[in-house]
N, C-alpha and C positions, 0 to 999 in steps of 0.2 A: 504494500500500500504506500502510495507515495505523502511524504511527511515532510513538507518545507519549512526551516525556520524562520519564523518573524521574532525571534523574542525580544532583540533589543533596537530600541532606534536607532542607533550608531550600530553600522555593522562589522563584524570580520569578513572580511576578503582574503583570500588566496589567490593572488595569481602568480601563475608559470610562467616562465619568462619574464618575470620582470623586472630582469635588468637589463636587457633588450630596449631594441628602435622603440617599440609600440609600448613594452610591456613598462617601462620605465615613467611615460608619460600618463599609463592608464595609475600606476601608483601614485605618482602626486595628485592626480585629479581625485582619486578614491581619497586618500587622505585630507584633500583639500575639501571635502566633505562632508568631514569629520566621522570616516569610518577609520577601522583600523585594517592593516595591511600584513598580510605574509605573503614576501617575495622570495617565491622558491626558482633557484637559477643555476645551470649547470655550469655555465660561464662559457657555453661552447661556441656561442655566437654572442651571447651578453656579454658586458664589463662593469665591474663593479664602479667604472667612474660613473656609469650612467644613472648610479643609486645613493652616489655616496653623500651629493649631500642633506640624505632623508635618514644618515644611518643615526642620527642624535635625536630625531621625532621620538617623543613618546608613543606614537599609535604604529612605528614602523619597526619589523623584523626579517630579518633577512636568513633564507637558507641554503648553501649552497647544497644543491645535490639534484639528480638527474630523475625527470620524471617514471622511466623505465623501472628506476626502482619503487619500491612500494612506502611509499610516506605515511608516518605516524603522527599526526598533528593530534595529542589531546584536548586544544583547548578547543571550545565551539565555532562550528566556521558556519556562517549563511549566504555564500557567494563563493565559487569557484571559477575563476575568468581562464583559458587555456588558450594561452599564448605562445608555449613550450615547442618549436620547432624554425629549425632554422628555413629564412623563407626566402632568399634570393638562388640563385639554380647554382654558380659558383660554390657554397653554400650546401646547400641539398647535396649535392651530386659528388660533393668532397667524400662524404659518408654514406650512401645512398641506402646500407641496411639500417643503420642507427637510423637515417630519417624516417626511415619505413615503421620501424619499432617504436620511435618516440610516436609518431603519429596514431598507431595501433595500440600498443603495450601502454603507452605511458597514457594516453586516452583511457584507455580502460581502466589502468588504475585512481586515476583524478575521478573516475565515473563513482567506482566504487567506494570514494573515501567523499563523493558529496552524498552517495546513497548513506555513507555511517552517518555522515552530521544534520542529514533532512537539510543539504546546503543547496541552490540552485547555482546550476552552472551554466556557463555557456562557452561555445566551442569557436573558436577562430580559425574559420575554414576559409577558403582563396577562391579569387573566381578562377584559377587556374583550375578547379572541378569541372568546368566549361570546356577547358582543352584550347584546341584553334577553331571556335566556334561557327557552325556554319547559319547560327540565326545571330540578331544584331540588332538595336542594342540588346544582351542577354537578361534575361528575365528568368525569376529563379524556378519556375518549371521546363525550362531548358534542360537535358539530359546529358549534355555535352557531348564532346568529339576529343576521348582523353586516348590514347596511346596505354595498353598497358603493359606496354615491355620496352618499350622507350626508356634513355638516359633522366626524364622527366618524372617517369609515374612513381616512384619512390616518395614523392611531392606528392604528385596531383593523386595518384588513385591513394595513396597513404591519405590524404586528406576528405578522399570520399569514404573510405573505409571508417574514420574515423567519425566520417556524417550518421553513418547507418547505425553504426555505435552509438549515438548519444538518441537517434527517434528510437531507435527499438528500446533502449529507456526506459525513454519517456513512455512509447506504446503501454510497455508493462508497467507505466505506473512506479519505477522505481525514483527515476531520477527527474528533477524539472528541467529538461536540459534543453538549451537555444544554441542557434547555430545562426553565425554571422560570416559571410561570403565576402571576403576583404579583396577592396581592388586595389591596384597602384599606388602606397600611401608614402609619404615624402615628409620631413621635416629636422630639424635640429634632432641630434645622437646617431645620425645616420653615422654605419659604419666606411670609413674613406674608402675601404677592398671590401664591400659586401656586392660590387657587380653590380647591381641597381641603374637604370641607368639616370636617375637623376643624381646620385652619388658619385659616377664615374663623370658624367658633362662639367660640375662644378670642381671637382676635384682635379681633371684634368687641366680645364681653364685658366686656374689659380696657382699649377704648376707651369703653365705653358706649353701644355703638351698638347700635340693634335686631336680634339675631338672625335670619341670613335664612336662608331654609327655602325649598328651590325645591320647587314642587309641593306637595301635602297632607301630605306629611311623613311619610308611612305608606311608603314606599318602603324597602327593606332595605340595609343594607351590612353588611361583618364586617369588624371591624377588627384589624389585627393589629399589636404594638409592634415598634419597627424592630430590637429586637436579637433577636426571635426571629426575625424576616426573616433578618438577615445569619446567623445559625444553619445556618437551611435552606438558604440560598446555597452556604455555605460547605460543610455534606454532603452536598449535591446533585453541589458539583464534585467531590469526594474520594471518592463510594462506589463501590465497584469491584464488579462489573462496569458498564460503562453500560448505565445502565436503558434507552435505548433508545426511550423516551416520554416523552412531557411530564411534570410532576411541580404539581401544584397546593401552591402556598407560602401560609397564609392562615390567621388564625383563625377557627373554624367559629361560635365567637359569632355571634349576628344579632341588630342591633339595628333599630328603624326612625329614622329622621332625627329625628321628635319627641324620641323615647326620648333622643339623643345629646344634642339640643337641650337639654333638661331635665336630662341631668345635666350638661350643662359648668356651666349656668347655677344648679344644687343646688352643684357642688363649689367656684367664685365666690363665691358668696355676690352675684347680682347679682339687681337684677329689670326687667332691661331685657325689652322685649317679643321676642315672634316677630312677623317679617316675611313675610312668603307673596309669594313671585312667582311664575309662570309654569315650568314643567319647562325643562328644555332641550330640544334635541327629539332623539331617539333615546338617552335619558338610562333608562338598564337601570332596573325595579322592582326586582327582585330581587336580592340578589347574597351567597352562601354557601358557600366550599369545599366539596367534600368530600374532604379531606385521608388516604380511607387508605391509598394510594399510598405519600405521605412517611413515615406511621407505619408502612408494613411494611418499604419499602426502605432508607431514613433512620435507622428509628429517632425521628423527628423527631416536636414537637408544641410548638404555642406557649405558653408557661409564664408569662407578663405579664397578668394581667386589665384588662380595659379602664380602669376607675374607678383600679388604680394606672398603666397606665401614661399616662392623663392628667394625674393628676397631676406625674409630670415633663415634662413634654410643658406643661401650665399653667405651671410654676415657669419652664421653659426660657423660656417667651415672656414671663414678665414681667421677666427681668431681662436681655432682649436687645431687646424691642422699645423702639423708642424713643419715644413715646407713652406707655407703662405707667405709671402710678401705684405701682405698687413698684420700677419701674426709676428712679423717681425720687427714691422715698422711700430706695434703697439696700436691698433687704430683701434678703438672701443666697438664694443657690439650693441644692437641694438635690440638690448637688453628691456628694456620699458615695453617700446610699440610689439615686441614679440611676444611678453608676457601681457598685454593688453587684449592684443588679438585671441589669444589661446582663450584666456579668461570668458572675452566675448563669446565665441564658439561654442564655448563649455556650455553658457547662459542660455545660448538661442535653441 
């Protein structure tokens, strides 16, 4: 019988990954809430700078240890968010059984320790489920066009396995578990080598190196800023009744890889070249929410435009990479209008 806790108004949270891109930002906003936080991190993709300065919060605890294994949290948890895999293909594909595993194994056991605490959880699944999709923009009764013996499905079918996992759940009444379909997300703590390629255009940029562009550069992505991510996270796990189906998280923007190209290197001020290599192979053309799902159930809509939230997204990586030209010259970052924006975000 399924048994959710509400007991206290401030709640405990667990999430996986959170010392990660996403999962680090979902911590401060959870805490900025006045819930209290366990951040469980294997550090294989996370880093503890991206926690550290929450490690002196009284509502914040940190563990390091790998979802795979089986976790004993005694105190009461009422939210389980599942962050816990690494999600750019460089990435993925370093360790392609561990990814398979954490997606499966380490899924099931978060499943099983929110079935102990009556905690609701929810799963951060990818629209990479979609595959190289042959409908457009994707909608989450789409079935996709995923490869499953491809360099890729370690990811993507590890990430569907892990869907079926959390409704059979819920079917049976065990667990209250959501599932949120993450598209293209971009912001401050991005790793400088996570591959990504809003990561790799500024990074390069800022080094001077030629802008690489896999393929012809006409390929699509939408990108969305990380704090309207943690937004839709955060009402995903909180709206009552559970929706019961996946929930597409993502800005419906589409840009093509040129387009992205050309504006890092407009808003730079650089004129380093494009680079053209080879695709990857089962590397999706397409890729566009169709988000009216979260705008009917949620309420939800992402409120950042691309051009500003690259700009803190730029600022962030010149005065943290170490390499940068204004991380050396000392140029401040813009510290304020970034934590104003995020704030906003969070609100709307």
């Amino acid at each position: 019988m399924l048994h959710v806790n509400h007991r206290r108004k401030g709640k405990t949270a667990l999430v996986a990954g959170g010392a990660g891109f996403v999962g680090s930002h979902l911590c401060d906003a959870l805490l900025g809430r006045g819930d209290t936080v366990i951040c469980v991190d294997s550090y294989i993709t996370g880093s503890r700078d991206n926690v550290r300065p929450l490690m002196n919060h009284p509502g914040f605890r940190l563990i390091e240890e790998d979802i795979c294994a089986v976790l004993k949290i005694d105190e009461p948890l009422d939210q389980i968010y599942n962050l816990a895999c690494a999600a750019s293909p460089p990435q993925y594909q370093a360790d392609p059984v561990h990814t398979m595993m954490t997606c499966v194994a380490g899924t099931g056991n978060l499943l099983a320790l929110a079935e102990q605490h009556g905690a609701s959880f929810l799963q951060a699944s990818t629209s990479e489920v979609y595959g190289d999709p042959a409908e457009h923009p994707q909608r989450e009764d789409y079935r996709g066009n995923v490869s499953c013996t491809g360099p890729r499905a370690c990811y993507d079918e590890g990430k569907r396995a892990a869907e079926a996992l959390c409704f059979d759940m819920l079917r049976v009444r065990r667990v209250d578990a959501r599932v949120a379909r993450i598209f293209n997300t971009y912001g401050p703590r991005m790793q400088a080598n996570d591959g990504r390629i809003v990561s790799n255009l500024i990074v390069q940029a800022l080094s001077g190196k030629p802008l690489t562009i896999y393929g012809s550069g006409t390929q699509t992505r939408s990108f969305c800023y990380v704090s309207d991510l943690v937004g839709g996270l955060i009402a995903l796990m909180n709206v009552r009744p559970n929706p019961g189906m996946p929930v597409n998280l993502g800005n419906p923007g589409e840009f093509t890889i040129n387009e992205l190209a050309e504006m890092v290197r407009s808003m730079m001020a650089v004129r380093t070249v494009l680079a053209y290599k080879a695709l990857p192979k089962d590397d999706p053309q397409r890729r566009r929410p169709d988000i009216s799902r979260a705008m009917e159930l949620l309420d939800w809509q992402p409120t950042v435009p691309l051009a500003e939230g690259l700009r803190y997204t730029i600022d962030w990586f010149a005065a943290n990479l170490d390499d940068s030209p204004r991380k050396r010259t000392g140029a401040p970052r813009s510290r304020r209008r970034m934590a104003a924006s995020q704030a906003a975000s969070l609100e709307s």
